[in-house]
VMD Tcl script that builds the backbone (N, CA, C; Angstrom):
set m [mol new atoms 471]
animate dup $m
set s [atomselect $m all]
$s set {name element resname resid chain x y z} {
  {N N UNK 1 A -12.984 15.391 -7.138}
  {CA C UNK 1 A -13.334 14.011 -7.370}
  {C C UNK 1 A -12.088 13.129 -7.369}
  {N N UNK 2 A -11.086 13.671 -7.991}
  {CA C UNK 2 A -9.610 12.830 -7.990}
  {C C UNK 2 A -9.313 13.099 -6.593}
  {N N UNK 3 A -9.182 13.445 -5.855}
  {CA C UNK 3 A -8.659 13.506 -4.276}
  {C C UNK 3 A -9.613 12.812 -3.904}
  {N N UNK 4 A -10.804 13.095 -4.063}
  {CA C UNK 4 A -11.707 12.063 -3.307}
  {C C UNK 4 A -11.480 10.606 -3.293}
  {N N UNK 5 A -11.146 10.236 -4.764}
  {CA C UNK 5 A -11.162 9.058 -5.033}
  {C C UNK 5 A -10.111 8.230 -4.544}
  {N N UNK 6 A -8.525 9.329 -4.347}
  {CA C UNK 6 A -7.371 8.989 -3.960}
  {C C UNK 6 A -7.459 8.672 -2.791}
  {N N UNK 7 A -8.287 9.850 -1.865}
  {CA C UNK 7 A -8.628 9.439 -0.405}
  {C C UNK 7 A -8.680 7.937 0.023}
  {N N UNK 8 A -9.114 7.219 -0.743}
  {CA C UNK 8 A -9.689 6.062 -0.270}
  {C C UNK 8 A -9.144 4.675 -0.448}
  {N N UNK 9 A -7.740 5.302 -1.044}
  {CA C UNK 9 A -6.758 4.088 -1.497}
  {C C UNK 9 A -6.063 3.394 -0.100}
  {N N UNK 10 A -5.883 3.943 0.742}
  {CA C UNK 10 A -5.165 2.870 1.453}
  {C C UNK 10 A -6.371 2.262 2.433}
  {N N UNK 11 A -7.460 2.347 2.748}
  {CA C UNK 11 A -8.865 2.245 3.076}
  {C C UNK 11 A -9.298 1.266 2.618}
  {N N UNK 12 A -8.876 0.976 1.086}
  {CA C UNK 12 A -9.252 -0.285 0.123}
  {C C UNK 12 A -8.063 -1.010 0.389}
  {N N UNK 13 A -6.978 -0.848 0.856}
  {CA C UNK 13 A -6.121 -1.934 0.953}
  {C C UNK 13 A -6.141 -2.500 1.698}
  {N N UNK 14 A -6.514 -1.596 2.842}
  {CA C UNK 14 A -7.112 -2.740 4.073}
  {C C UNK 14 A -8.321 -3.552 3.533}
  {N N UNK 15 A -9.272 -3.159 3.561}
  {CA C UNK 15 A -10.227 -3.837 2.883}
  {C C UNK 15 A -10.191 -5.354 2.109}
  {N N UNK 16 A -9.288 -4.996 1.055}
  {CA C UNK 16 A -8.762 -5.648 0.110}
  {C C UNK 16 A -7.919 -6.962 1.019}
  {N N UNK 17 A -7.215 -6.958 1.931}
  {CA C UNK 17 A -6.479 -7.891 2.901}
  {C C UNK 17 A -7.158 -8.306 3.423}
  {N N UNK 18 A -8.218 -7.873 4.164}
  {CA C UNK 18 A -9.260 -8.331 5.072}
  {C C UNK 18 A -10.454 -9.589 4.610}
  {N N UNK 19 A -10.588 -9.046 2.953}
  {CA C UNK 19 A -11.683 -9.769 2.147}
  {C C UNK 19 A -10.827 -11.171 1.608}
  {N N UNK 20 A -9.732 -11.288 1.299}
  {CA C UNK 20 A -8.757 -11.641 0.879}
  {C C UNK 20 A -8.202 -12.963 1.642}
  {N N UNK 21 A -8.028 -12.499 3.003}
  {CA C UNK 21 A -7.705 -13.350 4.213}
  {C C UNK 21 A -8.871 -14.253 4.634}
  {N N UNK 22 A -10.375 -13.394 4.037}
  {CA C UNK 22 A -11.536 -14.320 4.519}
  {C C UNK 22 A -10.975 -15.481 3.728}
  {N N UNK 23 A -10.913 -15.141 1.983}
  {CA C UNK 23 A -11.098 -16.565 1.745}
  {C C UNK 23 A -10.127 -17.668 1.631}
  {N N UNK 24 A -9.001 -17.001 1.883}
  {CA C UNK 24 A -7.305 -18.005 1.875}
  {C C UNK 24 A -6.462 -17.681 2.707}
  {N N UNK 25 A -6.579 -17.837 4.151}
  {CA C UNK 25 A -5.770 -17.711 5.427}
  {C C UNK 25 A -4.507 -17.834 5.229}
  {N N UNK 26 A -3.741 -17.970 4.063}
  {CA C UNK 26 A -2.549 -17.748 3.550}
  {C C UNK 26 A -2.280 -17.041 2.603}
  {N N UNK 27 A -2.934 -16.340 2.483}
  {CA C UNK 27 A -3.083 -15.553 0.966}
  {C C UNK 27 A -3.036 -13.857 1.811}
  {N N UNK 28 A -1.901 -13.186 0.939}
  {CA C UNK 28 A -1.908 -11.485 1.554}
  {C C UNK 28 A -2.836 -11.086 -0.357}
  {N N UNK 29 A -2.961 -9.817 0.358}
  {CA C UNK 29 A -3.458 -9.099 -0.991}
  {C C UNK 29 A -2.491 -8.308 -1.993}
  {N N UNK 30 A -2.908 -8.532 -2.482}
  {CA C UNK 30 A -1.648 -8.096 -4.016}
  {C C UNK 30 A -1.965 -7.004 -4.867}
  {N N UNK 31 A -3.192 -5.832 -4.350}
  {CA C UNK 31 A -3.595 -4.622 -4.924}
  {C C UNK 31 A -3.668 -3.709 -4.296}
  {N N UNK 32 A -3.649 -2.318 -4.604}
  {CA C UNK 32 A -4.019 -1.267 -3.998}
  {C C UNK 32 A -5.740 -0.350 -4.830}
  {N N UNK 33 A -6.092 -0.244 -4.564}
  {CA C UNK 33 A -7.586 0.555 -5.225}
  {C C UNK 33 A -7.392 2.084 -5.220}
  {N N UNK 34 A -7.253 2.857 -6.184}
  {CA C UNK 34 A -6.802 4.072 -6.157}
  {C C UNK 34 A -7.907 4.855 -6.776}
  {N N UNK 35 A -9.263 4.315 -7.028}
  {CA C UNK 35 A -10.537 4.772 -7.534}
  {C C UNK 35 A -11.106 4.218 -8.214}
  {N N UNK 36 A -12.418 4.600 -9.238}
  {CA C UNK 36 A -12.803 3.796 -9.771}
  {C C UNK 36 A -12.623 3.162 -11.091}
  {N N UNK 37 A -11.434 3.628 -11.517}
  {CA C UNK 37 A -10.439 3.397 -12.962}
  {C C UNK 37 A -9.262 2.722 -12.803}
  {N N UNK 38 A -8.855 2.963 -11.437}
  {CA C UNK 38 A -7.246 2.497 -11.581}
  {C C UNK 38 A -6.884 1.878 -10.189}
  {N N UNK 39 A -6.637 0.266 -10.325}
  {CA C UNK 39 A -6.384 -0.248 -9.222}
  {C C UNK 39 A -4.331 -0.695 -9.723}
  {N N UNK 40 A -3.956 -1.182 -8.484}
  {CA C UNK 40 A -2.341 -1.123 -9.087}
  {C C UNK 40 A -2.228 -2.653 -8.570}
  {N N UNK 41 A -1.921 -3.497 -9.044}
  {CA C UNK 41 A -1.880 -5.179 -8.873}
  {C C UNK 41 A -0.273 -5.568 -8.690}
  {N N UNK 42 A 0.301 -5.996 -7.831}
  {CA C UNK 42 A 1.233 -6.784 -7.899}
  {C C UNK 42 A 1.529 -7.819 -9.755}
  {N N UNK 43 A 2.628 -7.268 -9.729}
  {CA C UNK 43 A 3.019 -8.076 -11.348}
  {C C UNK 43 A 2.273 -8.163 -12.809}
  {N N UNK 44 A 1.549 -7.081 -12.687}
  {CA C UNK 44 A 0.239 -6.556 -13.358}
  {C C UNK 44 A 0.799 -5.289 -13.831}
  {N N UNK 45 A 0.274 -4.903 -15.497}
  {CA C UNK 45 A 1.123 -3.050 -15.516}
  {C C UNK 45 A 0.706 -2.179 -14.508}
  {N N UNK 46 A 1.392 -1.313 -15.186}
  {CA C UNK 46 A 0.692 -0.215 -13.801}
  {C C UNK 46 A -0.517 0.933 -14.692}
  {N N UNK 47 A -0.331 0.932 -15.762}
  {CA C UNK 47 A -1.538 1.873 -16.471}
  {C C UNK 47 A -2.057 2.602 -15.506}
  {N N UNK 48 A -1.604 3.661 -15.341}
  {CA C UNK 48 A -1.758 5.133 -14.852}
  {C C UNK 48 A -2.800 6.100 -16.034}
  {N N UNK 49 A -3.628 6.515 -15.223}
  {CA C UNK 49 A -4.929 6.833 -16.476}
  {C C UNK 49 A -4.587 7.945 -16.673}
  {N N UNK 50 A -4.183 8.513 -17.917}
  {CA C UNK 50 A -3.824 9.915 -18.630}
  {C C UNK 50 A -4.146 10.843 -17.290}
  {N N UNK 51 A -5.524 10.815 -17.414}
  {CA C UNK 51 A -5.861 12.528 -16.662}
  {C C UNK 51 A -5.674 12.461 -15.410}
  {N N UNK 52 A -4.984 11.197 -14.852}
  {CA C UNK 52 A -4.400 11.459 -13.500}
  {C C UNK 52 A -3.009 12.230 -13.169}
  {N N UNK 53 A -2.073 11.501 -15.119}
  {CA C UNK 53 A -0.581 12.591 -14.804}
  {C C UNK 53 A -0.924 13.995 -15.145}
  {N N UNK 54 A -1.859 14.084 -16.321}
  {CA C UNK 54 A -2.233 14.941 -16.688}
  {C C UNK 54 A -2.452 16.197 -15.493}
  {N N UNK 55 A -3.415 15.786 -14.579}
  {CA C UNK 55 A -3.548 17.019 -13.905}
  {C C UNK 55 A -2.377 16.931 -12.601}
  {N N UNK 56 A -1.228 15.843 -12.220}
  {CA C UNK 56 A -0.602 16.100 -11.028}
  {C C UNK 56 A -1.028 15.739 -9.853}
  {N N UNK 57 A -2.365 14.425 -9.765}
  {CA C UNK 57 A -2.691 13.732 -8.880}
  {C C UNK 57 A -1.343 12.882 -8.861}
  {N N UNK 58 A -0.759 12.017 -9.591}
  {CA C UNK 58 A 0.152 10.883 -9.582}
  {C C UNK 58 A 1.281 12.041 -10.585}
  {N N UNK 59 A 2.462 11.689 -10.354}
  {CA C UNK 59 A 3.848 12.143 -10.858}
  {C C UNK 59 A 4.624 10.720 -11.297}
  {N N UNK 60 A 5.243 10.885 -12.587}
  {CA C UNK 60 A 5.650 10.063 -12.669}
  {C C UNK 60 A 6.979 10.573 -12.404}
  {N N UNK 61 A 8.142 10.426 -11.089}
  {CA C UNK 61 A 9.120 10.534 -10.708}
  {C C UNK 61 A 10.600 10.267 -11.516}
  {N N UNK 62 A 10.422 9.437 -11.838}
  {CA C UNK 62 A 11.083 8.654 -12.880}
  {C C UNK 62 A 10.706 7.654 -13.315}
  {N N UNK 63 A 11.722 6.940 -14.509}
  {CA C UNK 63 A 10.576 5.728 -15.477}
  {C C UNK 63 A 10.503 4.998 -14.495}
  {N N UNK 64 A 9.311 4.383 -14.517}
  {CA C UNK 64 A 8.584 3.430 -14.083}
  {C C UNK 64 A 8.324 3.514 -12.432}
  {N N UNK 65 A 8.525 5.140 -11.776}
  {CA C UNK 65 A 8.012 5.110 -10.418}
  {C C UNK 65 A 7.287 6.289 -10.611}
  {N N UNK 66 A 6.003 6.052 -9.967}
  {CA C UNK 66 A 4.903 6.561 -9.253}
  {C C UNK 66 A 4.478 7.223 -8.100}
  {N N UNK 67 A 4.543 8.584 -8.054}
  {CA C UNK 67 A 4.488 9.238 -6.325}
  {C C UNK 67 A 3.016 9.892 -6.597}
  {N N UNK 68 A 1.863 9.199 -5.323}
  {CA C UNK 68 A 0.830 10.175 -5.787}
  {C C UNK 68 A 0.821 10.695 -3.806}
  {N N UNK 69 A -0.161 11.345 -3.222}
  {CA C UNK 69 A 0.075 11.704 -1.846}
  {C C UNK 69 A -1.893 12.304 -1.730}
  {N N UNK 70 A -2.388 11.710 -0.159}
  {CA C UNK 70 A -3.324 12.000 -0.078}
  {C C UNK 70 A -3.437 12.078 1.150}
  {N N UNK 71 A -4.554 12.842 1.686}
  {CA C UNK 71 A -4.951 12.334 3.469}
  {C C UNK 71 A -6.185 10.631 3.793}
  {N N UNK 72 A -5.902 9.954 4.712}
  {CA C UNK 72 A -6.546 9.039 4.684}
  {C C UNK 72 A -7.051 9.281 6.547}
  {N N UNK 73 A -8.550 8.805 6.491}
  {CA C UNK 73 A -8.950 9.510 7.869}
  {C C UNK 73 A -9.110 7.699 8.366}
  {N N UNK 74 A -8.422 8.003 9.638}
  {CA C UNK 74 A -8.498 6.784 10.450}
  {C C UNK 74 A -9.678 6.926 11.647}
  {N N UNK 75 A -9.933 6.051 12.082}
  {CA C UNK 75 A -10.375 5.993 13.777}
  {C C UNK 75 A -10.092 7.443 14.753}
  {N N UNK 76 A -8.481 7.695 14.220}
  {CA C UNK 76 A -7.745 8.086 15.362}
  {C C UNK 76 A -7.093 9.727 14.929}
  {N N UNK 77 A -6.887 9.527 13.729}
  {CA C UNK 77 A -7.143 11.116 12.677}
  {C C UNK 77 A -6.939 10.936 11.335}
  {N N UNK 78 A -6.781 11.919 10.659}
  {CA C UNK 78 A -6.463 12.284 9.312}
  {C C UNK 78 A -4.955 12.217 9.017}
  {N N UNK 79 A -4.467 10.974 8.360}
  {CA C UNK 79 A -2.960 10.841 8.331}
  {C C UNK 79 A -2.375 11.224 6.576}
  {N N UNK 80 A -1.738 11.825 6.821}
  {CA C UNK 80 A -1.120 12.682 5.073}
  {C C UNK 80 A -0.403 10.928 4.392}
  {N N UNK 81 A -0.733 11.067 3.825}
  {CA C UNK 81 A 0.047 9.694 2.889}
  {C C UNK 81 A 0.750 9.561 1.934}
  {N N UNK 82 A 1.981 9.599 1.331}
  {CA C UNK 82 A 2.800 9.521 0.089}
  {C C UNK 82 A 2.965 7.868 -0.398}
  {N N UNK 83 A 2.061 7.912 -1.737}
  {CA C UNK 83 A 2.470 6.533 -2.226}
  {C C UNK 83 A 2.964 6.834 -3.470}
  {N N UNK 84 A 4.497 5.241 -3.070}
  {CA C UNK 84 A 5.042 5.357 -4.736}
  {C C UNK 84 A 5.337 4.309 -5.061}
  {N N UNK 85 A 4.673 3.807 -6.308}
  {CA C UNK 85 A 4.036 2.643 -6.902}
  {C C UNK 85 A 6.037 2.462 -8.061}
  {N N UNK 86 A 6.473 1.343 -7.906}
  {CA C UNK 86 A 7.915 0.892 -8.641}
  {C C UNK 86 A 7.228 0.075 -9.380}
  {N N UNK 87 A 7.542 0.208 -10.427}
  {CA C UNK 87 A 7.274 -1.006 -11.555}
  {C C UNK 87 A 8.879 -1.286 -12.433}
  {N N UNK 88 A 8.965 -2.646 -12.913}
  {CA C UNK 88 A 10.182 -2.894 -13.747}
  {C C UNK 88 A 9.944 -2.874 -14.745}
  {N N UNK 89 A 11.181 -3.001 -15.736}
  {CA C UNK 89 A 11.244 -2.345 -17.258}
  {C C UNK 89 A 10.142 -2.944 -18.143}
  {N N UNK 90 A 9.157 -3.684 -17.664}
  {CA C UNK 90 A 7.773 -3.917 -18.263}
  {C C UNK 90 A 6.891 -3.308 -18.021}
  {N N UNK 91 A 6.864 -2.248 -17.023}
  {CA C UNK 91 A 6.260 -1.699 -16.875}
  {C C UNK 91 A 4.668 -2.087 -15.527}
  {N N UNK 92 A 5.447 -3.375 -15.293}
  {CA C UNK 92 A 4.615 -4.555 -14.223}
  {C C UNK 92 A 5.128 -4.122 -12.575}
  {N N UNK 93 A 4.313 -4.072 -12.161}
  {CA C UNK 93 A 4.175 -3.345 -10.661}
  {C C UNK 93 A 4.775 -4.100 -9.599}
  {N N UNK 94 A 6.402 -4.094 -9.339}
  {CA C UNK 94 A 6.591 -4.766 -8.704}
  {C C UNK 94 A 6.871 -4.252 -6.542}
  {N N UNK 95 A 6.278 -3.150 -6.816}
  {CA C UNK 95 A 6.240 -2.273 -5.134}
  {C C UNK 95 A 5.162 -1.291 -5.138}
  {N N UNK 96 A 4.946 -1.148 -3.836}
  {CA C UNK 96 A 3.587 -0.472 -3.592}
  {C C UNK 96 A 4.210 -0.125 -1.784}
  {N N UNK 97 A 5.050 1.658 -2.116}
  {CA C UNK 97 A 5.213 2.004 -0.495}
  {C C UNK 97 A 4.452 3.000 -0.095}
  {N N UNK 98 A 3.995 2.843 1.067}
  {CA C UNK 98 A 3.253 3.849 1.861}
  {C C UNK 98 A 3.646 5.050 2.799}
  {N N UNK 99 A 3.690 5.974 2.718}
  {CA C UNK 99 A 4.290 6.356 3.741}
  {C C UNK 99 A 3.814 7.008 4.550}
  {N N UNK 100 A 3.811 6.990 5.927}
  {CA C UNK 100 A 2.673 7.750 6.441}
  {C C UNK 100 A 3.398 8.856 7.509}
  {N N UNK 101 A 2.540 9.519 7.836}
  {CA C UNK 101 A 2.482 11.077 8.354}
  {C C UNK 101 A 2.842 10.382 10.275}
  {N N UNK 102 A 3.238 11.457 10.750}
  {CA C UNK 102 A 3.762 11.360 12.127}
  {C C UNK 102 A 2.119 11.057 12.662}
  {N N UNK 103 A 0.982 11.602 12.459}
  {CA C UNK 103 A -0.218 10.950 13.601}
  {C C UNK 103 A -0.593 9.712 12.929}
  {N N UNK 104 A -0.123 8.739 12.433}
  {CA C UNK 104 A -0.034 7.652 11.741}
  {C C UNK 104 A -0.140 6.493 13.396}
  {N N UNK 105 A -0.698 5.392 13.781}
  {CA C UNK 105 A -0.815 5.113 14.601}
  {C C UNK 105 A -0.363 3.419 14.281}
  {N N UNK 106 A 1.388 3.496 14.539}
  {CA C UNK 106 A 1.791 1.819 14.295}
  {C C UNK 106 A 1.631 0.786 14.948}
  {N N UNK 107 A 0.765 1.119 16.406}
  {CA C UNK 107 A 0.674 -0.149 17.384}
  {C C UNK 107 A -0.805 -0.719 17.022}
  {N N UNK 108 A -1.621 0.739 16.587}
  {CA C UNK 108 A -3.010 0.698 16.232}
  {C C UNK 108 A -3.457 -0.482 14.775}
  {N N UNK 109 A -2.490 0.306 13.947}
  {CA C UNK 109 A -2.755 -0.548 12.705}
  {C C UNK 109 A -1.749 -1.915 12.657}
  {N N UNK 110 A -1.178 -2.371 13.418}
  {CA C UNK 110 A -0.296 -3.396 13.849}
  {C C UNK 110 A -1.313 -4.523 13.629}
  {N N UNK 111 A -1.901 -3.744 15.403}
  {CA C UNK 111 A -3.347 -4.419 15.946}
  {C C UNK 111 A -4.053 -5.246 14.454}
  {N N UNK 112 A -4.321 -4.280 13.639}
  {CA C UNK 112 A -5.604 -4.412 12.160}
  {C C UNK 112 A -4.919 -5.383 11.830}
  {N N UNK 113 A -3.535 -4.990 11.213}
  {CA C UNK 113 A -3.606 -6.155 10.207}
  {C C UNK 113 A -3.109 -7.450 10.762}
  {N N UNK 114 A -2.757 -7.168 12.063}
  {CA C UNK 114 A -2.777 -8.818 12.721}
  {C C UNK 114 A -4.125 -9.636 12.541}
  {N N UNK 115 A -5.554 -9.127 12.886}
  {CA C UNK 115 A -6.585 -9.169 12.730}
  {C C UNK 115 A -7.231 -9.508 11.676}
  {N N UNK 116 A -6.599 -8.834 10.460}
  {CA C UNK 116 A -7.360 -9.462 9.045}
  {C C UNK 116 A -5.931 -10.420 8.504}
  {N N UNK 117 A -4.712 -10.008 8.853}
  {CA C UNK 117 A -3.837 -11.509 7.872}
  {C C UNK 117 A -3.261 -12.339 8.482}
  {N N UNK 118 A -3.245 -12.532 9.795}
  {CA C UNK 118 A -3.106 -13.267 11.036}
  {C C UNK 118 A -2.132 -12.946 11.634}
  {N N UNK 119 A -1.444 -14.359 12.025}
  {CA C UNK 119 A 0.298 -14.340 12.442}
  {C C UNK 119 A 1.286 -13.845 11.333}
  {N N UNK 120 A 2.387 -12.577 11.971}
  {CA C UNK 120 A 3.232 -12.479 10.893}
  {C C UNK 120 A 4.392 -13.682 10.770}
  {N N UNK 121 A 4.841 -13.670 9.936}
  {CA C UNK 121 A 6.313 -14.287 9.455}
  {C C UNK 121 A 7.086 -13.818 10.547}
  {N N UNK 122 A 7.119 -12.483 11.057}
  {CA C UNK 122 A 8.359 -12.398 11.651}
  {C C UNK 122 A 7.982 -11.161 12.345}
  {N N UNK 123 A 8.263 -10.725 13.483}
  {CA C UNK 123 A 7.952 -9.467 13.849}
  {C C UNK 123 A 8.924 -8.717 15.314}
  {N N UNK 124 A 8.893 -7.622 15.270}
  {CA C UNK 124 A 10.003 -7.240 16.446}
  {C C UNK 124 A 8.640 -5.985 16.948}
  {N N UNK 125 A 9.353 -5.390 17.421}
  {CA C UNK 125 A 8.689 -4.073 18.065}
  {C C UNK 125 A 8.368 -2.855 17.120}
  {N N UNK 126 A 9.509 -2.717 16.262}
  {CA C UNK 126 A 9.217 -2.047 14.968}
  {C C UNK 126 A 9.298 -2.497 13.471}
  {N N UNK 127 A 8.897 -3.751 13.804}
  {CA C UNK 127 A 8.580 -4.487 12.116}
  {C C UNK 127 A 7.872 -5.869 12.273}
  {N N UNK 128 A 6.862 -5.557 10.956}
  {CA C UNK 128 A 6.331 -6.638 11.309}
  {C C UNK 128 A 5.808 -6.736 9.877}
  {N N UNK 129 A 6.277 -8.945 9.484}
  {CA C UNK 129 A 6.165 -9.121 8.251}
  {C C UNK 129 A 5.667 -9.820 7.883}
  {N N UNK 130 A 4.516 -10.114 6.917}
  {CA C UNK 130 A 3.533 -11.220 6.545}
  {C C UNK 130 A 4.688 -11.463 5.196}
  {N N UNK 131 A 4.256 -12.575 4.494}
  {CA C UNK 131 A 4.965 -13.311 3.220}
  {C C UNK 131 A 3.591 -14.525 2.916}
  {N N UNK 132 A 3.514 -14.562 1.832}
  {CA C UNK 132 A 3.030 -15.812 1.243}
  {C C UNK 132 A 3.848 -15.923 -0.296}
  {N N UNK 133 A 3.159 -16.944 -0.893}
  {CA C UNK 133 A 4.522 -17.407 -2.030}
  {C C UNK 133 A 4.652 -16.431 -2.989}
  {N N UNK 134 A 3.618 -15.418 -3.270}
  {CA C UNK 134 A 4.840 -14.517 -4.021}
  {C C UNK 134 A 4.869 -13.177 -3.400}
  {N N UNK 135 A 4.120 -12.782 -2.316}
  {CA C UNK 135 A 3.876 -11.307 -1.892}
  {C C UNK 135 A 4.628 -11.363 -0.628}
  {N N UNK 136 A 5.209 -10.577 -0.324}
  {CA C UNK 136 A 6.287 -9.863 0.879}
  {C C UNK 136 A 5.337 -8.295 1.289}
  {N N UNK 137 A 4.984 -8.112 2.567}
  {CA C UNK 137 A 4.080 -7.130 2.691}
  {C C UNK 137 A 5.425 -6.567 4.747}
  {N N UNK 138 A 5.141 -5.259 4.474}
  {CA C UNK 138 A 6.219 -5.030 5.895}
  {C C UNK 138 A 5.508 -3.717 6.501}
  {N N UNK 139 A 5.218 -3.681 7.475}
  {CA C UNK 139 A 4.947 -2.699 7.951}
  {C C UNK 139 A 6.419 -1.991 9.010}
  {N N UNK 140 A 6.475 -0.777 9.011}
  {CA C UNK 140 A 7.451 -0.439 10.364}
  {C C UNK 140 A 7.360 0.684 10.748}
  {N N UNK 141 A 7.712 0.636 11.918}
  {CA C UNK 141 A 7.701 2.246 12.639}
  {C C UNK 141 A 8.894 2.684 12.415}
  {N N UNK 142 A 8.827 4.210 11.814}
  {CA C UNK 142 A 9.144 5.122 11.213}
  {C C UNK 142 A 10.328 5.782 12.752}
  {N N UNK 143 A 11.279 6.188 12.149}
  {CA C UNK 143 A 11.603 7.283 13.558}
  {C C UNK 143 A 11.262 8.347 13.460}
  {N N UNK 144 A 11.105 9.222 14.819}
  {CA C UNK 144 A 9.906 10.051 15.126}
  {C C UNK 144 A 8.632 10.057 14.121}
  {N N UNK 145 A 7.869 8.861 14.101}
  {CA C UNK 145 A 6.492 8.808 14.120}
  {C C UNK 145 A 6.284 8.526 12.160}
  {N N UNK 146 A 7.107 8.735 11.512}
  {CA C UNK 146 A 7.069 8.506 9.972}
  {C C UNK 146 A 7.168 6.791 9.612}
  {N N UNK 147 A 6.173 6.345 9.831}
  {CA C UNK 147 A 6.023 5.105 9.684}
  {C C UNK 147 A 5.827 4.657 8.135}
  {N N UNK 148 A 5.569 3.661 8.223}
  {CA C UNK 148 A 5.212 3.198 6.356}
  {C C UNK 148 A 5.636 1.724 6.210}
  {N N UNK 149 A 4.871 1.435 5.353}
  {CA C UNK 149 A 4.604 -0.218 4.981}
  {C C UNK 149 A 4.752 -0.062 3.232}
  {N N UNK 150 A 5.376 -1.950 3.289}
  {CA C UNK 150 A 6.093 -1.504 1.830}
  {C C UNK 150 A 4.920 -2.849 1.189}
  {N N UNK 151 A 4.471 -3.271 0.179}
  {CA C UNK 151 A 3.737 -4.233 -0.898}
  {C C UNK 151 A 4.762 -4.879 -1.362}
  {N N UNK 152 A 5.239 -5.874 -1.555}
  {CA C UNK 152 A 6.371 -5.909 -3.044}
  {C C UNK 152 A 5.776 -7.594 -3.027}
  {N N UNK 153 A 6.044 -7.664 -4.683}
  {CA C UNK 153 A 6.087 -9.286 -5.224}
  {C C UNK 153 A 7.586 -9.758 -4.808}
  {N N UNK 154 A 7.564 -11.334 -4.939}
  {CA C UNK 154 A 8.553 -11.978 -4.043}
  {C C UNK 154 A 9.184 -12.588 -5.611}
  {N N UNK 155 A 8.444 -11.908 -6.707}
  {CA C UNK 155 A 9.333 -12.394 -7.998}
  {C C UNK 155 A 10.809 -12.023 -7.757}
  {N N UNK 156 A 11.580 -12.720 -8.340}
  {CA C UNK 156 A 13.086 -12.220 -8.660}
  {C C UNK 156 A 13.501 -11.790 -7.010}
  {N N UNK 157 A 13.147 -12.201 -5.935}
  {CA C UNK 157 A 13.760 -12.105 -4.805}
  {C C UNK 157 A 14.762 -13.036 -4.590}
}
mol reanalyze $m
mol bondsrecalc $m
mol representation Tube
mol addrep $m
């Protein structure tokens, strides 16, 4: 049930951008959904639910970082995922990185989130960056195929 539920976290983040962008064409999304107890919010704590460290779904790496790792099934396959959630000495969530597996598809999901958050801020061939006033969101291609996109609040930038 905890893998299941983990499964579906970066699934909801798209989601979450997509629903997000409907209603404020300047607005990125500022959460990740990690099941039905524990979502992780930009500048928000991070409250990690006991029986998630408890059993070794989520690790707490060091204070205040978060490594949990799941498969997420795309269109195109089943991509392995390492996320690790940074929070500062409040314990308030200030990063959310993704990291994804070599069949990870960066031109594919480029495509998406051009689609749900529009024009980026800035973009090259291997990066590409949305911003609104407090969220900084980056996607990039990885060398050989280890891609990953980073969340972060634009507090204290």
């Amino acid at each position: 049930m905890i893998r299941t539920a983990l499964i579906l976290a970066s699934f909801a983040l798209c989601q979450a951008a997509a629903a997000q962008a409907d209603t404020d064409s300047t607005a990125l999304f500022r959460y990740a959904y990690f099941g039905e107890d524990w979502t992780v919010t930009l500048d928000e704590p991070v409250a990690v639910p006991s029986y998630l460290l408890e059993s070794g779904a989520v690790a707490e790496v060091k204070s205040g970082v978060y490594r949990l790792g799941f498969y997420q099934s795309f269109d195109y396959a089943a991509v392995p995922i390492v996320v690790t959630i940074t929070a500062d000495s409040d314990d308030l969530a200030v990063s959310l990185r993704f990291d994804y597996g070599e069949e990870y598809d960066f031109d594919h999901e480029r495509r998406s989130y051009e689609e749900t958050l529009g024009t980026p801020a800035s973009s090259d061939d291997n990066t590409v960056v949305w911003e609104d006033a407090v969220t900084h969101f980056k996607l990039v291609r990885g060398v050989g195929g280890n891609s990953y996109s980073v969340l972060q609040t634009r507090r204290g930038r």
